[in-house]
N, CA, C and O atoms as a GROMACS GRO file, in nm:
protein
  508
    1UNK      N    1   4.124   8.491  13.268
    1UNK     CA    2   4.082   8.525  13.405
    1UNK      C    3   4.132   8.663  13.441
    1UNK      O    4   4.229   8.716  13.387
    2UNK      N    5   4.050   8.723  13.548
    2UNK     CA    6   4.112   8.831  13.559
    2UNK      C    7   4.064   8.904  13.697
    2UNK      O    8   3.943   8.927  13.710
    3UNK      N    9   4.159   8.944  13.804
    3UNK     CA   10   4.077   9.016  13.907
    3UNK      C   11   4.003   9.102  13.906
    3UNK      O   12   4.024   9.184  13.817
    4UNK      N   13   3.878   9.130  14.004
    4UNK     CA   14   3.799   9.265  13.996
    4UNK      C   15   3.826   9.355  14.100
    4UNK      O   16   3.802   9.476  14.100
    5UNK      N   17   3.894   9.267  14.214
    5UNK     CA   18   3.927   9.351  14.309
    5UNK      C   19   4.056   9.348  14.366
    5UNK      O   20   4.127   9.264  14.312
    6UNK      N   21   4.111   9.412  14.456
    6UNK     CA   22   4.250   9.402  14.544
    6UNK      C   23   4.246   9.360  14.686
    6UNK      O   24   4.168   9.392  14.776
    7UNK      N   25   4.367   9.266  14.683
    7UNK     CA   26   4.375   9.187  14.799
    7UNK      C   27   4.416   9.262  14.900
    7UNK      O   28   4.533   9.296  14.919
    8UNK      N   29   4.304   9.296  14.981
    8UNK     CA   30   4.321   9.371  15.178
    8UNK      C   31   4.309   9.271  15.245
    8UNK      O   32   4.199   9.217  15.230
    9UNK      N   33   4.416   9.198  15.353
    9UNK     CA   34   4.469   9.161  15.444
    9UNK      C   35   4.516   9.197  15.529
    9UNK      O   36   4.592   9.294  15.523
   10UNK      N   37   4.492   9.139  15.634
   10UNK     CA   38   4.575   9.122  15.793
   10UNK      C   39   4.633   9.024  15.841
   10UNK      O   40   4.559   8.928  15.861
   11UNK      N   41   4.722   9.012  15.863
   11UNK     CA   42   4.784   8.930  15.931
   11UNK      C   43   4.736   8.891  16.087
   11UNK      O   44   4.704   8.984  16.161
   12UNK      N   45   4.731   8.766  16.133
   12UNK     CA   46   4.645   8.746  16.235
   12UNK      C   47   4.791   8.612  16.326
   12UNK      O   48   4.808   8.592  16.447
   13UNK      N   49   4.845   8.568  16.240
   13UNK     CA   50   4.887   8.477  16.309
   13UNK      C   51   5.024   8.448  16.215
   13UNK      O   52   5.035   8.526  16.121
   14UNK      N   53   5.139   8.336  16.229
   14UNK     CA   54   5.231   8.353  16.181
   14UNK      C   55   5.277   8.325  16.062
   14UNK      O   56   5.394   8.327  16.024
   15UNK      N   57   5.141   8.287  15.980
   15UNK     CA   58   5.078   8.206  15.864
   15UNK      C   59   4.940   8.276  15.774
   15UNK      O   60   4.912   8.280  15.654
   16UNK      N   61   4.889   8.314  15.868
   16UNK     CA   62   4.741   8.352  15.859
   16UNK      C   63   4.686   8.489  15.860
   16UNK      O   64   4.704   8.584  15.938
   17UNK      N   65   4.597   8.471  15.728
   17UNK     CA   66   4.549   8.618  15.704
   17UNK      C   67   4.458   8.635  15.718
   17UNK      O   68   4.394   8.530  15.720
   18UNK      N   69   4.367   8.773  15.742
   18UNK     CA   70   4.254   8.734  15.721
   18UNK      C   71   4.204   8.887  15.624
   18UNK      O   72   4.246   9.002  15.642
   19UNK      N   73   4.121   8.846  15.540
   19UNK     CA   74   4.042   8.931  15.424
   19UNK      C   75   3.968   9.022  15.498
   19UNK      O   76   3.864   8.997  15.558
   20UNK      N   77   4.039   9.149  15.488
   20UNK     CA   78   3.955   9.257  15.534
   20UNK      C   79   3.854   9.336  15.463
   20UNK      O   80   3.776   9.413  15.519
   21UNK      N   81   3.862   9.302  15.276
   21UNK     CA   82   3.711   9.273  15.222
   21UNK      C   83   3.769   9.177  15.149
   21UNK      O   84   3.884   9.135  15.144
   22UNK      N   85   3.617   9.134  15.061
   22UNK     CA   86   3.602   9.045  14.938
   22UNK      C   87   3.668   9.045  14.834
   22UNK      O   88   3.654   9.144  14.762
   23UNK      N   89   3.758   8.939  14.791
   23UNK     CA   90   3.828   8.923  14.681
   23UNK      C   91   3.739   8.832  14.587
   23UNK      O   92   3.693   8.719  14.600
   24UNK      N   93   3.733   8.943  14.470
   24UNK     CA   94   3.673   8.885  14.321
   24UNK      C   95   3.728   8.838  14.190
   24UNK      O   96   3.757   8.930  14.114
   25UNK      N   97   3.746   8.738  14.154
   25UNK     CA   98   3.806   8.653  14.050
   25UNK      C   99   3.639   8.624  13.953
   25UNK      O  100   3.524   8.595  13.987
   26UNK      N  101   3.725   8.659  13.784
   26UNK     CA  102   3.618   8.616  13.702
   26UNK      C  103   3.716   8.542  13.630
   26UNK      O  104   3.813   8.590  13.571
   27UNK      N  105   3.682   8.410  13.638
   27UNK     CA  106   3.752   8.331  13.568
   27UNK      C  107   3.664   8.228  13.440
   27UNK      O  108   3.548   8.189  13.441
   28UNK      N  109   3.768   8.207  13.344
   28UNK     CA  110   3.744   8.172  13.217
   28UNK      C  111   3.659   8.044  13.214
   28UNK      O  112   3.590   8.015  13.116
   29UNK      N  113   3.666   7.972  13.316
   29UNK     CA  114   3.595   7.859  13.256
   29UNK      C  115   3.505   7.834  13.399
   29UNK      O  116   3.435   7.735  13.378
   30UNK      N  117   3.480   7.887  13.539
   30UNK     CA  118   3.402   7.867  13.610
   30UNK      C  119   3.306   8.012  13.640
   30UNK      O  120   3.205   8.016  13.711
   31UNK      N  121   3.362   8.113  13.572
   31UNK     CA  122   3.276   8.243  13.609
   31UNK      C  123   3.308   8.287  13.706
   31UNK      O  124   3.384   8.210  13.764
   32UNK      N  125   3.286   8.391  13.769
   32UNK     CA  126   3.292   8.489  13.888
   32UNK      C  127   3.288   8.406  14.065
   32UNK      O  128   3.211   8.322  14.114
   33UNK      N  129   3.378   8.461  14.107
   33UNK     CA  130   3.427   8.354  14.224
   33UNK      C  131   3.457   8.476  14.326
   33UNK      O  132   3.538   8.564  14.295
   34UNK      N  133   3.374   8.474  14.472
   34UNK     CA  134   3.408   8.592  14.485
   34UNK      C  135   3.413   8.516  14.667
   34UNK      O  136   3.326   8.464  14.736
   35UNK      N  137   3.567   8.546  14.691
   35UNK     CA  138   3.597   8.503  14.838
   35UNK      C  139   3.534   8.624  14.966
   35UNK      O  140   3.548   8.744  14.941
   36UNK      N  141   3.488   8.594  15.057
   36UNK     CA  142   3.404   8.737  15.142
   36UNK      C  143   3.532   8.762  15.197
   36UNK      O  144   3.642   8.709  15.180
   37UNK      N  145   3.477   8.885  15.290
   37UNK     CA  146   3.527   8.959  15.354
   37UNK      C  147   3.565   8.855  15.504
   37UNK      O  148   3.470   8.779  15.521
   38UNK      N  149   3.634   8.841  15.573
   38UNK     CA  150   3.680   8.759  15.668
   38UNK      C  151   3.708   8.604  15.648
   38UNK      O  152   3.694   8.508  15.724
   39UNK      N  153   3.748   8.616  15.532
   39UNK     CA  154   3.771   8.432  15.534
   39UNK      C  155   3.951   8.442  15.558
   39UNK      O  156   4.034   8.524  15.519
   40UNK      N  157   3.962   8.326  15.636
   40UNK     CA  158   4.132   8.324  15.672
   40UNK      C  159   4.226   8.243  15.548
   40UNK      O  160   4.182   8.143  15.491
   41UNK      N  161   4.341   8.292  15.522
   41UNK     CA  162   4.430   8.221  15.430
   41UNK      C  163   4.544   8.199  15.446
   41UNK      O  164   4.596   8.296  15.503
   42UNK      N  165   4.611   8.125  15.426
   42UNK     CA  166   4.764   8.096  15.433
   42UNK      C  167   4.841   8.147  15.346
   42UNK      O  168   4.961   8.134  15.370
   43UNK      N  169   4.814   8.201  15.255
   43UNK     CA  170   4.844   8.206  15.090
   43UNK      C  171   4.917   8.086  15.069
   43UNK      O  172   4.854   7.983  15.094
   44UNK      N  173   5.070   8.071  15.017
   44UNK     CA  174   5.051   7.979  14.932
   44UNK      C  175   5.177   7.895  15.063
   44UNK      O  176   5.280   7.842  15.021
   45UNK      N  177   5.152   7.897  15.187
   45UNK     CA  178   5.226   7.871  15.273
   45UNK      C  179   5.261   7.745  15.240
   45UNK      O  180   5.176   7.715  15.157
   46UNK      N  181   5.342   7.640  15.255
   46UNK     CA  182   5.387   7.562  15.198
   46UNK      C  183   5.491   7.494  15.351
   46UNK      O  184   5.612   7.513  15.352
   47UNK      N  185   5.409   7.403  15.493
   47UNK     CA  186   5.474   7.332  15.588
   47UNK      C  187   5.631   7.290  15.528
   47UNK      O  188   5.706   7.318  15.622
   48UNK      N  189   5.683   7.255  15.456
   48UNK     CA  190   5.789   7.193  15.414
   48UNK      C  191   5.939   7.192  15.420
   48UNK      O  192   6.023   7.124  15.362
   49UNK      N  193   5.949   7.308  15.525
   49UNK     CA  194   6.088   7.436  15.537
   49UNK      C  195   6.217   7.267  15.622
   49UNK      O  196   6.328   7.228  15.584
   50UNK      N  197   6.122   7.215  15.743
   50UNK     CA  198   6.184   7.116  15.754
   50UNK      C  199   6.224   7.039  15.687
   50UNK      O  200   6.279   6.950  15.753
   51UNK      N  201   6.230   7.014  15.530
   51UNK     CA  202   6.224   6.891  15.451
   51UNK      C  203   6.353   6.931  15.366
   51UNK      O  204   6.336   7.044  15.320
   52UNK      N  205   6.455   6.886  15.336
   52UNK     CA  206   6.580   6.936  15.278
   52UNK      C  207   6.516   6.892  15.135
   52UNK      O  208   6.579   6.964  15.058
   53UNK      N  209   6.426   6.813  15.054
   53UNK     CA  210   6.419   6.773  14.962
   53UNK      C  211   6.304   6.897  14.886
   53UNK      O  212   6.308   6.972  14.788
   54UNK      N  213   6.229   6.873  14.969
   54UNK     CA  214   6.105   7.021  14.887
   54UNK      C  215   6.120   7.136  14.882
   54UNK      O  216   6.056   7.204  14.802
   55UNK      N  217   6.216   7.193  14.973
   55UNK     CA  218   6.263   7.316  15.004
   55UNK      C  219   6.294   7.412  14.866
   55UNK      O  220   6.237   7.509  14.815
   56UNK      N  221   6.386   7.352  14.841
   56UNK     CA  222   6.410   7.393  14.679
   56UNK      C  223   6.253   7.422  14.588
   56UNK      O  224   6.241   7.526  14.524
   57UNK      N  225   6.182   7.358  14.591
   57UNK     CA  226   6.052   7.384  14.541
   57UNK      C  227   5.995   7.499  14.553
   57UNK      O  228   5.978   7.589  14.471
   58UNK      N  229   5.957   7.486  14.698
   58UNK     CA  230   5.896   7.600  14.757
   58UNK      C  231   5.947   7.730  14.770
   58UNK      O  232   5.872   7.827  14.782
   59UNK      N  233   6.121   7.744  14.767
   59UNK     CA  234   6.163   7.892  14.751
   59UNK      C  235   6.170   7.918  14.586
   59UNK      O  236   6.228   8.012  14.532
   60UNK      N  237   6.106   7.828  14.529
   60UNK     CA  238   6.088   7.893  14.385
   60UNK      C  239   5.933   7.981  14.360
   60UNK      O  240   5.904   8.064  14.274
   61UNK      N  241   5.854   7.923  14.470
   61UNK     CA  242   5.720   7.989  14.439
   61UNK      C  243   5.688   8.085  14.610
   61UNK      O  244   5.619   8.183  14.638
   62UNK      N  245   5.759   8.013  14.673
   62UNK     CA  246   5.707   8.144  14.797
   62UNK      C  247   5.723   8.328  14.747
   62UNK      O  248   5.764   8.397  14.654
   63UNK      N  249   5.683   8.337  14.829
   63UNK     CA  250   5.624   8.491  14.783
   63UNK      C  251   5.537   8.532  14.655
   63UNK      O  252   5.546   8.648  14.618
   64UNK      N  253   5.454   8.446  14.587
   64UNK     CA  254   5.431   8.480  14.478
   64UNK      C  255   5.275   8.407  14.472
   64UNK      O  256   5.250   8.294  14.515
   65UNK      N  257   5.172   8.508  14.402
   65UNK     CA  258   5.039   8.476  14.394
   65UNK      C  259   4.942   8.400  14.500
   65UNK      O  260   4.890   8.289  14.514
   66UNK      N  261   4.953   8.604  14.608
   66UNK     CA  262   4.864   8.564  14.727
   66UNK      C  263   4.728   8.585  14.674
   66UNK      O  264   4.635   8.513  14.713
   67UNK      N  265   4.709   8.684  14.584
   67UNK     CA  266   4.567   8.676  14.519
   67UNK      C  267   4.526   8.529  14.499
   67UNK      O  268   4.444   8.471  14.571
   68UNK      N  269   4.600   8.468  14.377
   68UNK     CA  270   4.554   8.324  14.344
   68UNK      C  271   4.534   8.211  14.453
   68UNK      O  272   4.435   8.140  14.443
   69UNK      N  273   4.630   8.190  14.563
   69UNK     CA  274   4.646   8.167  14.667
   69UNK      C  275   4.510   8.154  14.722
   69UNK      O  276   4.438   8.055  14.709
   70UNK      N  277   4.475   8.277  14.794
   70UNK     CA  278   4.329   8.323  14.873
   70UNK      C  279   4.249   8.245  14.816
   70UNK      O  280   4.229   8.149  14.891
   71UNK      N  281   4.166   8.231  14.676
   71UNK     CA  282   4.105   8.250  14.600
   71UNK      C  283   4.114   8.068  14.560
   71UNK      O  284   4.005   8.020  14.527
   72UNK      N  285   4.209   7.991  14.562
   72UNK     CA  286   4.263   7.841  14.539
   72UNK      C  287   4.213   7.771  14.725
   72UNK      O  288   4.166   7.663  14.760
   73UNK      N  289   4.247   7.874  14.791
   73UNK     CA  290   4.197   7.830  14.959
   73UNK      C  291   4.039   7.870  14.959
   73UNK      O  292   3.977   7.793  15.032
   74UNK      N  293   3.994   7.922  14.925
   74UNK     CA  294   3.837   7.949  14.981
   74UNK      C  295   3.805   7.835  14.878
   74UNK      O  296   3.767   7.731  14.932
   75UNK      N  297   3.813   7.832  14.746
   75UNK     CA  298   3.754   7.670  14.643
   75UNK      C  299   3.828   7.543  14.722
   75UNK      O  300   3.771   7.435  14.703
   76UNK      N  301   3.934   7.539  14.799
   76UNK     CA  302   3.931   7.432  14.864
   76UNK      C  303   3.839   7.433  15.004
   76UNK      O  304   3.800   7.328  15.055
   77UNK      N  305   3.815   7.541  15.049
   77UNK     CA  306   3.754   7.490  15.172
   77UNK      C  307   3.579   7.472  15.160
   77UNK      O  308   3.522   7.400  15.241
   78UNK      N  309   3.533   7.515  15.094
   78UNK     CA  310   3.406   7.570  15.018
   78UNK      C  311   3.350   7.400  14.976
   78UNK      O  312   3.270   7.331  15.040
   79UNK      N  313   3.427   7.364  14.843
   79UNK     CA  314   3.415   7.256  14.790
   79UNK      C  315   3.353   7.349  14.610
   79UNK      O  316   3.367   7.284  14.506
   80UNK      N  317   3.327   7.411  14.607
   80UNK     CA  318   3.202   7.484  14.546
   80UNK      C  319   3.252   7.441  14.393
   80UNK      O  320   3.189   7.462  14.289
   81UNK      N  321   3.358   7.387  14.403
   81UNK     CA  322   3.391   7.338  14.296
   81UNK      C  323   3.500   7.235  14.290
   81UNK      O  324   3.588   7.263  14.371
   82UNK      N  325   3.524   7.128  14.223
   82UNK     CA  326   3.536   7.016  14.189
   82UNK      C  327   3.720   7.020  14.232
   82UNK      O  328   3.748   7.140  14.232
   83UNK      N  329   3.822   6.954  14.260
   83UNK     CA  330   3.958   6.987  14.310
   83UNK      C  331   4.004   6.995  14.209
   83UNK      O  332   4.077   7.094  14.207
   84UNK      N  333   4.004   6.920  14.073
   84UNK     CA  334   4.069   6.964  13.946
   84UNK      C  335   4.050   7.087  13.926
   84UNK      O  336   4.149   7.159  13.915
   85UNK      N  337   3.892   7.153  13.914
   85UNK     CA  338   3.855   7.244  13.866
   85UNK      C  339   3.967   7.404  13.950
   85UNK      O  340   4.038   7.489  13.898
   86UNK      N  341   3.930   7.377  14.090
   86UNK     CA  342   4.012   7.480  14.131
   86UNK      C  343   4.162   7.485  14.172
   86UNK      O  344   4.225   7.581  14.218
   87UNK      N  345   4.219   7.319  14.135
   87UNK     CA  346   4.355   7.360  14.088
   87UNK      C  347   4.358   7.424  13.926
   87UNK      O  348   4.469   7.478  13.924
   88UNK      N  349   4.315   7.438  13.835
   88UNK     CA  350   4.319   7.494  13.714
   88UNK      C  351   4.280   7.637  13.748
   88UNK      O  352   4.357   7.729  13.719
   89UNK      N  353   4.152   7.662  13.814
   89UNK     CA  354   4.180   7.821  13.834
   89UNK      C  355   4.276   7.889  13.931
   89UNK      O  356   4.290   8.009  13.954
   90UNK      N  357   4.342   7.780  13.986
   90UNK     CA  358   4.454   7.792  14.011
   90UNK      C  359   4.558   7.905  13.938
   90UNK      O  360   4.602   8.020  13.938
   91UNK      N  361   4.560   7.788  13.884
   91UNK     CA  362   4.665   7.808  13.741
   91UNK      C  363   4.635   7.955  13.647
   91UNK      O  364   4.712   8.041  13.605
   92UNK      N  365   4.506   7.939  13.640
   92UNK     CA  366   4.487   8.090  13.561
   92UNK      C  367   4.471   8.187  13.623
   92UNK      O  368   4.511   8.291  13.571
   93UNK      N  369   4.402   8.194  13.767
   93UNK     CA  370   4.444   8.312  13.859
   93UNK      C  371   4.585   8.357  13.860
   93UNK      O  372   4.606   8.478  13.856
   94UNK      N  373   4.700   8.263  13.866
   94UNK     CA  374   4.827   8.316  13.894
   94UNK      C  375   4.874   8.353  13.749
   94UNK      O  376   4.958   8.443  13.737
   95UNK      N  377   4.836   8.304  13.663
   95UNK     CA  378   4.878   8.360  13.536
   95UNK      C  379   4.822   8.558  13.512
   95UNK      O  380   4.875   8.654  13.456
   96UNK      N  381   4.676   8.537  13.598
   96UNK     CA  382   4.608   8.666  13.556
   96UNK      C  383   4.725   8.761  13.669
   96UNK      O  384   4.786   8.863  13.638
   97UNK      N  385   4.728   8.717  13.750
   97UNK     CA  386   4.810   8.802  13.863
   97UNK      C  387   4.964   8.843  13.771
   97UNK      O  388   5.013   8.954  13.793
   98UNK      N  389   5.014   8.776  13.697
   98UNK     CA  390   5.090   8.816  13.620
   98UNK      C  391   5.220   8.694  13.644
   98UNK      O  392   5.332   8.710  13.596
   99UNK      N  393   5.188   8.586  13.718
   99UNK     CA  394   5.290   8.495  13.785
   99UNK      C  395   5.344   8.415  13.670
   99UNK      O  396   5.274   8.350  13.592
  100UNK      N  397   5.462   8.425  13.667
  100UNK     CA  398   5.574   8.353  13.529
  100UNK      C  399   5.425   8.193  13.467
  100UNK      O  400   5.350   8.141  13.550
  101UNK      N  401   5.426   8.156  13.323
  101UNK     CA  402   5.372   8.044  13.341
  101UNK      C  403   5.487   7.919  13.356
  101UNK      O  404   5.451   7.814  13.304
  102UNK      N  405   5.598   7.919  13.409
  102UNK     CA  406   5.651   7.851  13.471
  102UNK      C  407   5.652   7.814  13.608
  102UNK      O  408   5.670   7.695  13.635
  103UNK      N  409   5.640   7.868  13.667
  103UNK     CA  410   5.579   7.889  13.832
  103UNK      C  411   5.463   7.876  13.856
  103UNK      O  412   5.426   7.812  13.954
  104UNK      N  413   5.379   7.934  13.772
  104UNK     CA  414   5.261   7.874  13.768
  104UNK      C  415   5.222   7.747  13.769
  104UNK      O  416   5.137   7.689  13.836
  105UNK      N  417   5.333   7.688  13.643
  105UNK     CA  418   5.308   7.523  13.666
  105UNK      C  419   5.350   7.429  13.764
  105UNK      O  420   5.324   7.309  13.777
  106UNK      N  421   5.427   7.517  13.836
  106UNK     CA  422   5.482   7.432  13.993
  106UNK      C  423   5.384   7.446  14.048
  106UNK      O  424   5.308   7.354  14.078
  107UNK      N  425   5.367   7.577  14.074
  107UNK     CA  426   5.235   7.553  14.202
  107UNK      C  427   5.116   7.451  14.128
  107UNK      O  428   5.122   7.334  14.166
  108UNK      N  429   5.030   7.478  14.045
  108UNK     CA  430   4.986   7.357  14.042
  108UNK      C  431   5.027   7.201  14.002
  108UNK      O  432   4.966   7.094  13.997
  109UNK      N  433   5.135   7.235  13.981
  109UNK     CA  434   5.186   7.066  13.979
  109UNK      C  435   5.177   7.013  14.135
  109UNK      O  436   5.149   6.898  14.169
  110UNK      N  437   5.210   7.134  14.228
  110UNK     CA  438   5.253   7.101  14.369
  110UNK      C  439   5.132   7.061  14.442
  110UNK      O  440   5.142   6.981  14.536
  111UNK      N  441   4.959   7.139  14.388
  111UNK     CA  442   4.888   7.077  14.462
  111UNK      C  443   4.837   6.986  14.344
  111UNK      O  444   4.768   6.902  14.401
  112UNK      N  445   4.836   6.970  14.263
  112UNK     CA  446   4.757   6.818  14.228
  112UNK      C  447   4.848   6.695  14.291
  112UNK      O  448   4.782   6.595  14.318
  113UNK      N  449   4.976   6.689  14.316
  113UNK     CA  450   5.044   6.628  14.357
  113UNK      C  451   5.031   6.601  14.489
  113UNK      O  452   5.036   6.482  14.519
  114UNK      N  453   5.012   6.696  14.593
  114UNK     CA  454   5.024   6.755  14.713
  114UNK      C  455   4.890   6.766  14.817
  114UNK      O  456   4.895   6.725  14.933
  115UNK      N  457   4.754   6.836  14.748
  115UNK     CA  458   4.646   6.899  14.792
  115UNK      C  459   4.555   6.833  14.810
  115UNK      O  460   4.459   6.898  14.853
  116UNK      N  461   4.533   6.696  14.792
  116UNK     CA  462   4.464   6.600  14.777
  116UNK      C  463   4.367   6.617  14.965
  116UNK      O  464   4.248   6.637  14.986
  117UNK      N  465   4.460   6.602  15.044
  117UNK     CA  466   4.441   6.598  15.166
  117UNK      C  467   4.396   6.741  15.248
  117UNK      O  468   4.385   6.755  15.370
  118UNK      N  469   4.379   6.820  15.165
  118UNK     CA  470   4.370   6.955  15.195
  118UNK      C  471   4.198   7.030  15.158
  118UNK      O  472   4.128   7.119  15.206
  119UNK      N  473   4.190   6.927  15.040
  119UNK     CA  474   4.040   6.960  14.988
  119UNK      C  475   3.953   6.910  15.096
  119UNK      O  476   3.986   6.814  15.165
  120UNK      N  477   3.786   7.006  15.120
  120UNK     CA  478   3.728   6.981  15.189
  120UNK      C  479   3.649   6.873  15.105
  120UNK      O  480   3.616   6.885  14.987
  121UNK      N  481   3.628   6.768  15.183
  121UNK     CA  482   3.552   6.661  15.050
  121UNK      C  483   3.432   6.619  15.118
  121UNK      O  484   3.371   6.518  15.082
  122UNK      N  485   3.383   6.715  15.244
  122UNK     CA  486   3.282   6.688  15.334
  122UNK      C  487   3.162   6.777  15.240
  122UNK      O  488   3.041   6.755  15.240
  123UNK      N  489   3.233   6.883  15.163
  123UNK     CA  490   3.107   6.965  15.073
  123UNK      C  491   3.134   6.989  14.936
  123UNK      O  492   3.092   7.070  14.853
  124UNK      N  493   3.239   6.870  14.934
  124UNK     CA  494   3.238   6.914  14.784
  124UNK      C  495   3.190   6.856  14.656
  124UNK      O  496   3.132   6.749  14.667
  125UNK      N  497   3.206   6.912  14.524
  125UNK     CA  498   3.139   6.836  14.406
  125UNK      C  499   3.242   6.744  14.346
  125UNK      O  500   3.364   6.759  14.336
  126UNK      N  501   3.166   6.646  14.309
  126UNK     CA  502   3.220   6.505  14.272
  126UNK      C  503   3.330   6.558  14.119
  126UNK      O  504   3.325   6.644  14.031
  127UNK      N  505   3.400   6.473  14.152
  127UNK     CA  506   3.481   6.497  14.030
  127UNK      C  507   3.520   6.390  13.920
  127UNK      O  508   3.589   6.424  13.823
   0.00000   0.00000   0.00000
């Protein structure tokens, strides 16, 4: 996988970004994935700061793969592809971004574990 473009953001809220253009991902096993210009993201925000048990988790991957992030949020809200499918390009977006493949495997361990409730399943493809 590999990006075509660079991530321009704004910050809009205390969480929330929003794409001031289109971020393009060509990835290995679904092809070219290209998030528009104004879609909002959290990157890889993670509610959990209250939780003494996940905490530890999450300061292992906060700050790291807002590209993959963006790009893992528009295939969840979209549906446009299957929730396995875009936790795995998950996984290889943050690898292409250059993200340890150890960390890599948290974050997606964290949403196959985690993301279930997060996928839009009002448009998405069956899995």
């Amino acid at each position: 996988s590999k990006f075509l473009t660079t991530l321009k953001t704004e910050q809009v809220g205390k969480f929330n970004h929003t794409l001031l253009a289109y971020l393009a991902l060509t990835d290995d096993e679904v092809g070219t994935i290209i998030v528009p210009s104004g879609f909002q993201t959290d990157f890889a925000s993670i509610l959990v700061l209250h939780n003494v048990f996940l905490f530890p988790l999450f300061a292992l991957i906060a700050g790291y793969g807002n590209y993959a992030a963006t790009v893992h949020d528009w295939l969840y809200t979209t549906g446009k592809v299957t929730r396995e499918q875009a936790d795995a390009v998950l996984y290889r977006a943050l690898r292409a971004e250059g993200v340890a493949a150890w960390r890599a495997w948290l974050f997606w361990a964290g949403v196959r574990i985690g993301g279930a409730s997060k996928y839009d399943k009002s448009s998405a493809m069956p899995e």
